[in-house]
C-alpha positions as CSV (number, residue, x, y, z in Angstrom):
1,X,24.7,146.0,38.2
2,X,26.9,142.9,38.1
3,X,29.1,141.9,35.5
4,X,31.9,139.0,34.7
5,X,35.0,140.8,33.7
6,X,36.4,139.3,30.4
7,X,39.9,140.7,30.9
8,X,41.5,142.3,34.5
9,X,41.0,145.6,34.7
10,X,43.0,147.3,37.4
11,X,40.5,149.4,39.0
12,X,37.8,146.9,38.9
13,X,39.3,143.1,39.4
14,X,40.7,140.1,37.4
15,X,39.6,138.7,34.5
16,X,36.5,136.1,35.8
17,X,35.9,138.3,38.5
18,X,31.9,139.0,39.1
19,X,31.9,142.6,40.5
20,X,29.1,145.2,40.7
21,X,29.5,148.6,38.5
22,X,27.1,151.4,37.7
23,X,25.1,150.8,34.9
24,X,26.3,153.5,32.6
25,X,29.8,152.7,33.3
26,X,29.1,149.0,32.0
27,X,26.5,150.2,29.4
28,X,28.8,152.7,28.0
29,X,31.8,151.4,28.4
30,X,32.6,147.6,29.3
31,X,30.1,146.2,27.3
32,X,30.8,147.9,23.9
33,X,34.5,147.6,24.3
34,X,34.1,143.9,24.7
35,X,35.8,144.0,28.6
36,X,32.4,142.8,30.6
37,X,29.3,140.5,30.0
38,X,25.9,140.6,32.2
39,X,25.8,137.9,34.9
40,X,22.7,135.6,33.5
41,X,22.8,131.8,33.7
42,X,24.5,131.5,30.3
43,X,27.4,133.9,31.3
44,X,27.9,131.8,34.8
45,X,28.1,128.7,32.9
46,X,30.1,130.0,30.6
47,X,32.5,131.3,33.4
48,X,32.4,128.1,34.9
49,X,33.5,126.2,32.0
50,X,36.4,128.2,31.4
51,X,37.9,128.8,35.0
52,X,40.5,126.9,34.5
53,X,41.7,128.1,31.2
54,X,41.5,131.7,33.3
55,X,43.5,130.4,35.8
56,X,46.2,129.0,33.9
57,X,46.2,132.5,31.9
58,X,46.3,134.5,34.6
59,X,49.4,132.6,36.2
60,X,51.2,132.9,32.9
61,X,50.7,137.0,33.0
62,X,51.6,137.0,36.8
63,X,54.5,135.1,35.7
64,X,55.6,137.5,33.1
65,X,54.7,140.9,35.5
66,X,57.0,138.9,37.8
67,X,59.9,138.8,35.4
68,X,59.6,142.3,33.6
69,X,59.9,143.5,37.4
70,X,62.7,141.7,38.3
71,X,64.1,142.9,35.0
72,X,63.5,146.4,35.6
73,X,64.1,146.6,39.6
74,X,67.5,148.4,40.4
75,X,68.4,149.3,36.8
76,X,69.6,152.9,36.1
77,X,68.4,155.1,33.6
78,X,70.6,158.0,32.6
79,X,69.0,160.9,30.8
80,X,70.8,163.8,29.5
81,X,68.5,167.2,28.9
82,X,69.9,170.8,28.8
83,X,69.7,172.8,32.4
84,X,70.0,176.4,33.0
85,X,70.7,177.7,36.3
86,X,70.3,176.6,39.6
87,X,69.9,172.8,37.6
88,X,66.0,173.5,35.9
89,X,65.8,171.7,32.7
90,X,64.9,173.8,29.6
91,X,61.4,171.5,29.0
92,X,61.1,168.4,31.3
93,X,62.0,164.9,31.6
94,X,58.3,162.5,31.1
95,X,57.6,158.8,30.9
96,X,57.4,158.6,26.9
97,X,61.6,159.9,27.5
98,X,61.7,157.3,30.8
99,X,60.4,154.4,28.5
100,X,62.4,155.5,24.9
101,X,65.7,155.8,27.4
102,X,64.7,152.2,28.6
103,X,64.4,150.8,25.1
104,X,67.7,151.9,23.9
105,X,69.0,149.5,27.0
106,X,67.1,146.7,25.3
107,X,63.7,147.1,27.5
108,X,60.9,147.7,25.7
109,X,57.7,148.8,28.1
110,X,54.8,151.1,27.5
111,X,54.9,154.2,28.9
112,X,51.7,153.9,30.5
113,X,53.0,151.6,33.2
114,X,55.8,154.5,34.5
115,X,54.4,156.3,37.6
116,X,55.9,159.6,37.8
117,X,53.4,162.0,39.6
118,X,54.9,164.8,37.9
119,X,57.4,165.2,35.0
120,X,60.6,165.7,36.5
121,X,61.9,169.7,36.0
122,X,65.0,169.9,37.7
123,X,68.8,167.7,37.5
124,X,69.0,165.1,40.1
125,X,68.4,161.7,40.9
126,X,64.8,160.2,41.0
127,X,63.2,156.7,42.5
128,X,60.5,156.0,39.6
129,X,58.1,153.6,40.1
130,X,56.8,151.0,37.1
131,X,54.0,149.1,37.5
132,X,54.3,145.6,35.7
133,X,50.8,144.3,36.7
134,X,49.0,141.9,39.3
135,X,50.5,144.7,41.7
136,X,53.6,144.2,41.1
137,X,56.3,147.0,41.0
138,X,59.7,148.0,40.1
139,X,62.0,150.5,40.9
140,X,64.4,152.3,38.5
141,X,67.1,155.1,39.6
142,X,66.3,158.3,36.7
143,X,69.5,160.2,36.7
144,X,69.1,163.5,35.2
145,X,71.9,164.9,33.9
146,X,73.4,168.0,31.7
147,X,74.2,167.6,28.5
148,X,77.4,169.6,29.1
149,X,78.1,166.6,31.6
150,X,77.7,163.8,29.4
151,X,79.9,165.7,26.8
152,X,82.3,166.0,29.4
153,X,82.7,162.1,30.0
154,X,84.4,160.8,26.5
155,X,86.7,163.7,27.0
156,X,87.9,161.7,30.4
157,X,87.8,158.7,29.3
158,X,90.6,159.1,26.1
159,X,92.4,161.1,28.4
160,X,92.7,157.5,30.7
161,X,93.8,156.1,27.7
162,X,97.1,158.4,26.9
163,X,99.0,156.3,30.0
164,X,98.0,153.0,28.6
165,X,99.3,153.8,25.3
166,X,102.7,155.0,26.6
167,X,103.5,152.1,28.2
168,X,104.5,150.0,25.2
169,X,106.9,152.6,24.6
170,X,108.7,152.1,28.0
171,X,108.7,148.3,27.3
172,X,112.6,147.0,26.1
173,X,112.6,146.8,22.5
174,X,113.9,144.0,20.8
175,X,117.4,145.6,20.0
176,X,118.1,146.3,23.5
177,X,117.4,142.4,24.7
């Protein structure tokens, strides 16, 4: 059966596209949901009136998939879980903590877009693929790490601090000028 897409799809085509489906799959599902009409003369007409209001929405959406990946490629995400031995994580790090760690940097994405084939079990580093649309994709660096770890950190940092805070001490003080 052909049908016009009304919106892309990304296992089917882009929105305007005319592309052939089972019947049950359009009956049941892309005509109900509103994502597909019947190819007739009034649908073709209709399509061909509105091409280039599709086109000029489409570009705008490439546009934006374009600029959410540029946003997102190279960025690192830290995440800190609690590890047992030989580094396993007590539970596992999945795409709804991927996208809520990348929201607390200011990114908000849906978690739906993060390819991770599996949730990640262990402590390491991990190339995670996002997909932003009109095949486009970013990568992010996932850094798993202990909790005891990221405890750890502020602990080194004030003790980086002591020096700087002795050294107005060593500085002449006005009586000895």
């Amino acid at each position: 059966m052909e049908i016009i897409l009304k919106e892309t799809i990304d296992t089917l085509g882009r929105e305007g596209d005319i592309v052939k489906v089972k019947p049950g799959y359009a009956r049941n599902y892309l005509f109900p949901t509103q994502k597909a009409v019947p190819v007739n003369r009034e649908s073709l007409a209709r399509l061909e009136r509105e091409k280039q209001a599709i086109a000029a929405r489409l570009a705008t959406q490439q546009a934006e998939a374009q600029g959410l990946a540029d946003m997102l490629e190279g960025k690192v995400v830290v995440i800190t879980k609690r590890a047992g031995e030989e580094n396993r994580l007590f539970g596992s790090v999945s795409t709804a903590d991927i996208a809520s760690a990348l929201e607390g940097m200011g990114v908000a994405i849906d978690r739906k877009i993060i390819v991770l084939p599996e949730p990640l079990k262990e402590l390491g580093e991990y190339r995670v693929q996002v997909r932003t649309g009109y095949q486009t994709t970013a990568q992010l660096l996932v850094q798993v790490v202990p909790e005891e770890a990221a405890q750890v950190a502020p602990k080194e940092a004030t003790k980086k601090v002591v020096p700087e805070e002795a050294a107005p001490e060593e500085a002449p003080t006005p009586e000895e000028s």
